[in-house]
N, C-alpha and C positions, 0 to 999 in steps of 0.2 A: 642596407646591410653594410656592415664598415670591414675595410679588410680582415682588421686584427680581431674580428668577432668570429668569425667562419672558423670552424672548428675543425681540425682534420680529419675526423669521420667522413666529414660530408664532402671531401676532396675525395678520398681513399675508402668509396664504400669496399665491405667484404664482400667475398665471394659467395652468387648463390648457389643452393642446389644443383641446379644446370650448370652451373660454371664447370668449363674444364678444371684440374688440380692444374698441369701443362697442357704447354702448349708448340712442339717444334723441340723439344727438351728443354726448354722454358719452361721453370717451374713458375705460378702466378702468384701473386702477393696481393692484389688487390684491382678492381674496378676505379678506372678513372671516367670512362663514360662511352656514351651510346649513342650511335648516328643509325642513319639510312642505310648507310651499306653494312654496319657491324659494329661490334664490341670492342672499347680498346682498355686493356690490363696495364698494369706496373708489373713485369721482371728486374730482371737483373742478371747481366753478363755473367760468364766464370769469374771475372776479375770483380765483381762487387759491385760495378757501374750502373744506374737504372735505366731502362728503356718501356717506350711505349709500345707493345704489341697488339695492332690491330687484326682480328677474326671476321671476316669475310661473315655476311650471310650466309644461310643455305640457300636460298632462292638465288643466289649470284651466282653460289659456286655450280647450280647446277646445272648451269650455263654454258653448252660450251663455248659460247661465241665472248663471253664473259669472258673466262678463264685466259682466252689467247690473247684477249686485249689485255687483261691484267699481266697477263704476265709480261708484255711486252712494256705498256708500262712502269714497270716496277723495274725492267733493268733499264730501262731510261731514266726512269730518277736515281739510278745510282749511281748515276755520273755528272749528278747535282751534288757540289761540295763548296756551295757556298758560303759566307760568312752568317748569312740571315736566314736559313734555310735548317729544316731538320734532316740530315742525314738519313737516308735508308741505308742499315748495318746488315739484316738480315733478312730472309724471306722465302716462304714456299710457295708456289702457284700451282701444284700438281697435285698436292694431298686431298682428302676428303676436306679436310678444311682449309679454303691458302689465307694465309697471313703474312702480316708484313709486321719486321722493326722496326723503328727509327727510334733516335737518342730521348732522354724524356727533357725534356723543359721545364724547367720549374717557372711559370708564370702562369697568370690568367691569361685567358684570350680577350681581345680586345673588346669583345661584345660581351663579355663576365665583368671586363672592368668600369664600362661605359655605364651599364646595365646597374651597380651596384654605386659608382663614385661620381659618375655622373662626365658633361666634354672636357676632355684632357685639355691645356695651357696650348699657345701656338708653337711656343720651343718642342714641347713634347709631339704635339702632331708634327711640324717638321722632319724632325728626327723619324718618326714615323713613316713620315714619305719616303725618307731615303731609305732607309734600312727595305723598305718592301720593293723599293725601285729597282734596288742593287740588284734584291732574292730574286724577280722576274726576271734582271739579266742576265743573269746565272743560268733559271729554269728556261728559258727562250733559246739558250746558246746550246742546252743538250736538245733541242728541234722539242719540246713539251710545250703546250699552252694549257694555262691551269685552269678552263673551264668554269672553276666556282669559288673565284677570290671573294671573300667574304670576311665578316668579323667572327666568327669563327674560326676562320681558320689563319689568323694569324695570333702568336702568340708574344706577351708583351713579356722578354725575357730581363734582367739587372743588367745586361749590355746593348741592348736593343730588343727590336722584332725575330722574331720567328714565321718565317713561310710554311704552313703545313700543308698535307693533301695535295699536293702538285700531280694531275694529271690523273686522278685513278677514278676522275667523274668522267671519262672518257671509257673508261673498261666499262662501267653503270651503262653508261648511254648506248652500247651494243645489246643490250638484251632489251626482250620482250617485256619486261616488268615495267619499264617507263611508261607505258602507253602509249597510243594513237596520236602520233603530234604533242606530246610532252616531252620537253629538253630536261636533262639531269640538269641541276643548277638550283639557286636560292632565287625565286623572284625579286625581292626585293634591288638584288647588287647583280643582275644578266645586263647584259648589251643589247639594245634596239635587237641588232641583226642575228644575235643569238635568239630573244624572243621570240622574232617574226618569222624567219626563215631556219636558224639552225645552225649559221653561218659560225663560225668559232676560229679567230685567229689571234697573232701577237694582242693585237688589236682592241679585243674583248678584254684583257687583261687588264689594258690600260684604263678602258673605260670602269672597271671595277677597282681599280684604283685610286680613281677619281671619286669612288661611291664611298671606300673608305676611309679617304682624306674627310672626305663633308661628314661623315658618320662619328668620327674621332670630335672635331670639329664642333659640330653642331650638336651632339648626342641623341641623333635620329636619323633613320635613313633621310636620304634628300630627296626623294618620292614620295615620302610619307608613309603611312599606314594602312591598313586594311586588307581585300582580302587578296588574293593572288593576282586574279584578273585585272580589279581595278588598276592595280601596282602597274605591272603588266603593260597596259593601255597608256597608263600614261608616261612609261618608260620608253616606248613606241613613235607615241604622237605629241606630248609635250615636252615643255622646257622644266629642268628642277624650277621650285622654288630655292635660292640658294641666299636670301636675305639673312638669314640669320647667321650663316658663316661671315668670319673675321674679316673687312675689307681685301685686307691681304688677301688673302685665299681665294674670292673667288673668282678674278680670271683664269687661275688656273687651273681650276675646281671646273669653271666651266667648260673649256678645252677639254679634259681630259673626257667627259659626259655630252661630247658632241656627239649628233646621232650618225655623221657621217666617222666611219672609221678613222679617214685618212686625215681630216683634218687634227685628230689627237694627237698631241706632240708624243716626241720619241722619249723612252725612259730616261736618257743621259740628259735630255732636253728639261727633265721631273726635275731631278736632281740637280741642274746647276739653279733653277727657277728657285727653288726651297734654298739654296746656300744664300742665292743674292737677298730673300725676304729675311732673312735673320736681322736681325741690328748686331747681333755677338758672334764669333766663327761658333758652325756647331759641329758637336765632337760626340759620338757617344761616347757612354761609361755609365756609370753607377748613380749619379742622379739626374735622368734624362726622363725619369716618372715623376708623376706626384708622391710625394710621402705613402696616402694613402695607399696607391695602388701596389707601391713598392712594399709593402705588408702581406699583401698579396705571394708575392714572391717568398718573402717568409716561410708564408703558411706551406707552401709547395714542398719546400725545403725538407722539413720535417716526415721523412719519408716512412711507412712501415717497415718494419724488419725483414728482410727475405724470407722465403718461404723456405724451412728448411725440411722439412717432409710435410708429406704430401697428406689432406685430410683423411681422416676416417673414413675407412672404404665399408659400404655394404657387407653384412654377415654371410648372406648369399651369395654362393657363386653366380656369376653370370651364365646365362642361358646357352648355348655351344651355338644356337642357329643367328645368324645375322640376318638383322631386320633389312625389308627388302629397301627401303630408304635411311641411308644411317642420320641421325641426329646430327644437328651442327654443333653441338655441342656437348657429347657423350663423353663420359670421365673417361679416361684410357685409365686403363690399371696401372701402377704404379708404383714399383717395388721400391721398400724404404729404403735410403741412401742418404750421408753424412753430408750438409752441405761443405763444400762448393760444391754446386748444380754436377747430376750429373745427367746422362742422355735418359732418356725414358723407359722402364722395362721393357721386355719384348711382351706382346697379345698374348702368351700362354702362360706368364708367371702368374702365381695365385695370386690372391683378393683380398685371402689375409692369412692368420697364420699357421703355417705348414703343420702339419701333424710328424708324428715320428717315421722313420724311414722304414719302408713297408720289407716283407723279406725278402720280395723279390724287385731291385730296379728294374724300369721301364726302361728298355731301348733309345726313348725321347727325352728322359728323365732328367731334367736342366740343374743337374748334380752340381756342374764345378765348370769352371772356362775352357775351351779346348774339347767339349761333349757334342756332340751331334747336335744342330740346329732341328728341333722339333717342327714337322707341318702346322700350317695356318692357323689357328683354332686348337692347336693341342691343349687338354688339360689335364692339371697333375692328378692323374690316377688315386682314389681314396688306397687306405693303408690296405694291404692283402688284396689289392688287385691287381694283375690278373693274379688268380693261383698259384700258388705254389708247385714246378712240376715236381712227379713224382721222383725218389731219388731211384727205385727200381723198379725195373717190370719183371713183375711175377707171373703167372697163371692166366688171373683174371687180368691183368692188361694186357696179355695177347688178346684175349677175348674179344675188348672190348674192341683194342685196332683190329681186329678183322670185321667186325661189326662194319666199326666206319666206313674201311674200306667196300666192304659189299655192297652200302648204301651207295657210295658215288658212283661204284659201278654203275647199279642198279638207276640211278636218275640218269646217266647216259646213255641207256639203252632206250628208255622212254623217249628223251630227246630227239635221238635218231629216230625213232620212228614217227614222230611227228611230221605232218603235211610242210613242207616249204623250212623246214627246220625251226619252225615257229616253238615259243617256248611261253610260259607263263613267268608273268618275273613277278617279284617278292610280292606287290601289290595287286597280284591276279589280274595286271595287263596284259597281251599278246603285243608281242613284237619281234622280228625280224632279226637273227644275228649271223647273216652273210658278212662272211668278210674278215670274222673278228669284233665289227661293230653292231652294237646294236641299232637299228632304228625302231622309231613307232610304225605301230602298224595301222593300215587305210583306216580314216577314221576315227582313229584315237585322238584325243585333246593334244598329244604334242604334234599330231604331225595338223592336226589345223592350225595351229599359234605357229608351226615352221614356214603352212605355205598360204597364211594370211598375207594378203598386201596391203600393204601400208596406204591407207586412205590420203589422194593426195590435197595438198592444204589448197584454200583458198586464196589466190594471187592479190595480191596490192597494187594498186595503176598510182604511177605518180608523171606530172608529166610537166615539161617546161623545168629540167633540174641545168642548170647553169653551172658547169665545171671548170673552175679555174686549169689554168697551165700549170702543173704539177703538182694536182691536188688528188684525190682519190675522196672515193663514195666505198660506201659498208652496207650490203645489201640488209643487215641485220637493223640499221638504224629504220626507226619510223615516224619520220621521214626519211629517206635517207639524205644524211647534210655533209658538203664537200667538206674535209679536211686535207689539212698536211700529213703528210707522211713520216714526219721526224725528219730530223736534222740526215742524216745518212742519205735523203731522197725520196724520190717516194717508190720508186721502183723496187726498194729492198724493203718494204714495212710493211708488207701483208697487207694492202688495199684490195677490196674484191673485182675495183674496176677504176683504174687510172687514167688521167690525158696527159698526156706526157709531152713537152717542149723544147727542144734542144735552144739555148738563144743564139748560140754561136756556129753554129750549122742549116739551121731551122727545120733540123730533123723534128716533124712531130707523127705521135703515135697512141694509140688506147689498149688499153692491153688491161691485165692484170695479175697479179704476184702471191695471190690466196687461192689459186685455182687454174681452169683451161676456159677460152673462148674460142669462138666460130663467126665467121660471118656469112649470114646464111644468102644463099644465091635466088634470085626474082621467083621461080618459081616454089620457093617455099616460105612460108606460111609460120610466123615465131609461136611456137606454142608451147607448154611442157613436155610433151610428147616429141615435138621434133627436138628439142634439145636434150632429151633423152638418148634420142636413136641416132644424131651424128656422130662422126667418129673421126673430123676431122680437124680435130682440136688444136689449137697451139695456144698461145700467153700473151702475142702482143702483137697487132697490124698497123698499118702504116693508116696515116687518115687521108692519105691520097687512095683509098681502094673505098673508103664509103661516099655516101650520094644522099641529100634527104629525104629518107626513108628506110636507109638500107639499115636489117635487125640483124643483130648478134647475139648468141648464146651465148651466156655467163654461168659457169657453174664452180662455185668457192667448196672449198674444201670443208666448210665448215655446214654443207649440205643445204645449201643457200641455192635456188636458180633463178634464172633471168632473162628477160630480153630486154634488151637495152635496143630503142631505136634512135639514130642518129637521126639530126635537127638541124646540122649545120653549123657553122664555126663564127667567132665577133668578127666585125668586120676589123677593116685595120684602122679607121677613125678611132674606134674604141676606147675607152681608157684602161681595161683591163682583157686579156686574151682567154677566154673559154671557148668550151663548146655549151653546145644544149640535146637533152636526150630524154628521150621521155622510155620511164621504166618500168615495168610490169617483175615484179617477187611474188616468187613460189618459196615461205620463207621453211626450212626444216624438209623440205623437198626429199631427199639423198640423209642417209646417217653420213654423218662427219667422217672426215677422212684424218687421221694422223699424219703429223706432217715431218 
């Protein structure tokens, strides 16, 4: 398929049925495409400018271990602004649905253009080296490692590369949906030690840099083909086949895919390697692609028109009762407005169009700006409702108000004389109204679902986990696999359970920053239940008060618990400083706590 064939439909599908109209006051314009974790649209700024808005799953967002890493996340790449990189501009992590911005690119991705025109020139893959070297020294320096460097997710822009998705295959990797010993990641472009163990650091970047130097390159992974496993296996335990990369390329194609981390040169180390293999200085700009793929860019170019109101809404109102799980992707109503963008109706404006103004205004009646903000769910009253009150009382409406009156009376006196002040409410239930409040009464369906208990989960044993100095474990991963904490440290990033090494003091400590721990004393016994019932909790102990064996209580905010038993610390021949702990999750244990 040749660039300049590809028609812009098939860039910019429309919107479907399920599509939101907005999204964040993001009106949508069109479908640019669909991953694992979600949907990503074309808007457009107030100012005219387009952007890519990516939509969360619902299975992500309803996460909440998801949600905290996303969000943390996403304010970590916004202080990613580097040349090669796409900007995060805007983003929610708290809505029913969270989503993120970043600027839109107009290119193929490098696995659209490989895929269609087949291995790019060695000038062009160079330039490609660097341009992705630089974006990782950028994404590395705000403490982010990007997890799932792939040809996907780099984008081949008219000045260079584009880095996308830095970092938010780490928010994926905290939930339960990955499975039993499954890493978020593309098989084909993971690191040995991401594979095997879980392990994810600067590191693994480099090595998938390497995968997509050979990929560019060769136009095929340097693993080859097939199915996960196979990939997998031989990612693990062999060497690429790397013959059919350019001579040039491949020592340092093979450095970069050694299985040992450390021997992978440094990114600055990428970048001088690629200047010195040139024969000509290389510079980006505007012809650093092939023809074809720069057609490509073209096509991109060509953008649909802003959405300037919103589609056709349903003739029916909406139902008042909210579904007990809302849709990831339910239309918000959307009251018509003159583009430039404006914010998004509020939940109680109509559906469509108003009828004439009834005679008597509603109290909530969203008349004019400046009016009483209407409750949750308000909706606008049809014409003549409520009634009209009367303009006088005669005769017969004294009548009727003494009526009424008699009746309240009259159900009050009933009331009082009832057993325990027990009363029938609307639904012919008994229950309780001591106090002012109601309760259910013994027996009833709400007061079982009040004093059911929560069935407790079944624990996960993992054991021999190897924790670096200054890395932190996420009770929620499965496995759980040490990471970094971000650039900040790791004692401020929300780790459920950290080893902490001072280098200049030789202060060291375990602690953690998403919750309370305990260390339990010889005669008791780690189980969920005692770490239920201690109460003498703090955040962080000294690793001179543990012994191997002694267990500690971990309970994360995110209603995670744990016993964590210590194992012992490296020795000092070593070449790297951990400990080892072997760990028993109670995962969903506790409902989460706000933090």
């Amino acid at each position: 398929m040749s660039g300049s064939g590809t028609h812009p439909s098939e860039l910019f599908r429309p919107l479907a049925p399920d599509d939101p109209a907005a999204v964040g006051g993001y009106r949508l314009s069109a479908v640019l495409g669909s991953g694992g974790m979600g949907k990503v649209y074309l808007s457009y700024t107030l100012g005219g400018r387009p952007v890519a808005l990516k939509v969360i799953r619902p299975e992500f967002s309803e996460d909440p271990e998801f949600r905290r890493r996303f969000q943390q996340e996403v304010r970590a790449a916004q202080r990613v602004q580097g040349l090669y990189t796409a900007p995060v501009i805007d983003f929610d992590t708290d809505g029913a649905q969270p989503w993120l911005a970043t600027a839109y690119v107009p290119g193929p991705s490098l696995a659209h253009a490989v895929s269609a025109h087949g291995r790019l020139p060695l000038r062009s893959v160079l330039l490609l080296a660097i341009g992705v070297a630089e974006a990782l020294q950028v994404i590395h320096g705000a403490g982010i490692v990007h997890r799932d460097l792939k040809p996907a997710n780099v984008l081949l822009a008219s000045d260079g590369p584009r880095v996308i998705d830095f970092g938010i295959a780490r928010a994926a990797d905290a939930t339960s949906l990955t499975g039993s010993g499954v890493s978020v990641g593309t098989p084909a472009f993971m690191a040995p030690e991401q594979a095997s163990t879980g392990t994810v650091t600067a590191a693994t970047d480099i090595f998938a840099l390497g995968q997509i130097i050979a990929f560019a390159a060769i136009g095929a992974p340097a693993y080859g083909d097939g199915n996960s496993h196979a990939i997998l296996y031989r990612i693990v335990h062999e060497d690429p086949d790397l013959s059919a990369l350019p001579a040039e390329l491949q020592p340092l194609v093979g450095r970069c895919l050694s299985r040992d981390p450390a021997a992978r040169p440094a990114l600055g180390e990428i970048i001088e390697i690629c200047h010195a293999l040139s024969p000509a200085p290389l510079r980006q700009g505007e012809d650093w692609l092939p023809q074809a793929v720069a057609g490509s860019i073209t096509e991109r170019l060509r953008l649909p028109e802003p959405a300037r109101t919103p589609p056709p809404q349903p003739a029916a109102a909406p139902t008042p009762t909210a579904p007990s799980t809302p849709s990831a992707y339910a239309q918000p109503p959307t009251a018509p407005a003159a583009y430039p963008l404006q914010p998004p109706a509020p939940a109680y404006a109509p559906t469509q169009t108003a009828p004439a103004a009834p005679a008597h205004t509603p109290a909530y009646a969203p008349t004019a700006p400046g009016h009483p903000t209407p409750p949750p769910g308000y909706q606008t009253p049809p014409p003549g409702y409520p009634p009209a009150a009367p303009q006088k009382s005669g005769p017969n409406g004294r009548v009727i108000a003494g009526a009424v009156i008699g009746a309240l009376i009259g159900i009050a006196v009933i009331v009082s004389l009832l057993p325990d002040g027990s009363a029938k409410d609307e639904a012919g239930h008994s229950g309780s109204s001591r106090g002012g409040a109601t309760t259910p009464a013994p027996g009833s369906s709400a007061a079982q679902n009040k004093n059911q208990k929560r069935p407790d989960p079944t624990p996960a044993t993992y054991q021999g986990v190897d924790i670096t100095a200054n890395y932190q474990v996420m009770l929620a991963d499965n496995p759980p696999r040490p990471g970094t904490g971000g650039n900040a440290g790791v004692l401020y990033n929300g780790g459920d359970f950290f080893y902490y090494y001072d280098t200049l003091f030789g202060d060291t400590k375990v602690g953690t920053n998403n919750g309370k721990l305990v260390v339990l004393n010889n005669a008791q016994k780690g189980s969920l239940e005692t770490c239920r019932a201690e109460t003498r909790y703090t955040e962080k102990v000294g690793l001179d008060q543990l012994t191997d064996g002694s267990e500690i209580c971990v309970l994360s905010n995110a209603g995670h618990i744990a016993v964590v038993t210590y194992r012992g610390k490296s020795e000092a021949k070593d070449a790297s400083n951990f400990i080892t702990v072997d760990l028993t999750v109670w995962r969903g244990a506790e409902d989460p706590k706000k933090r």
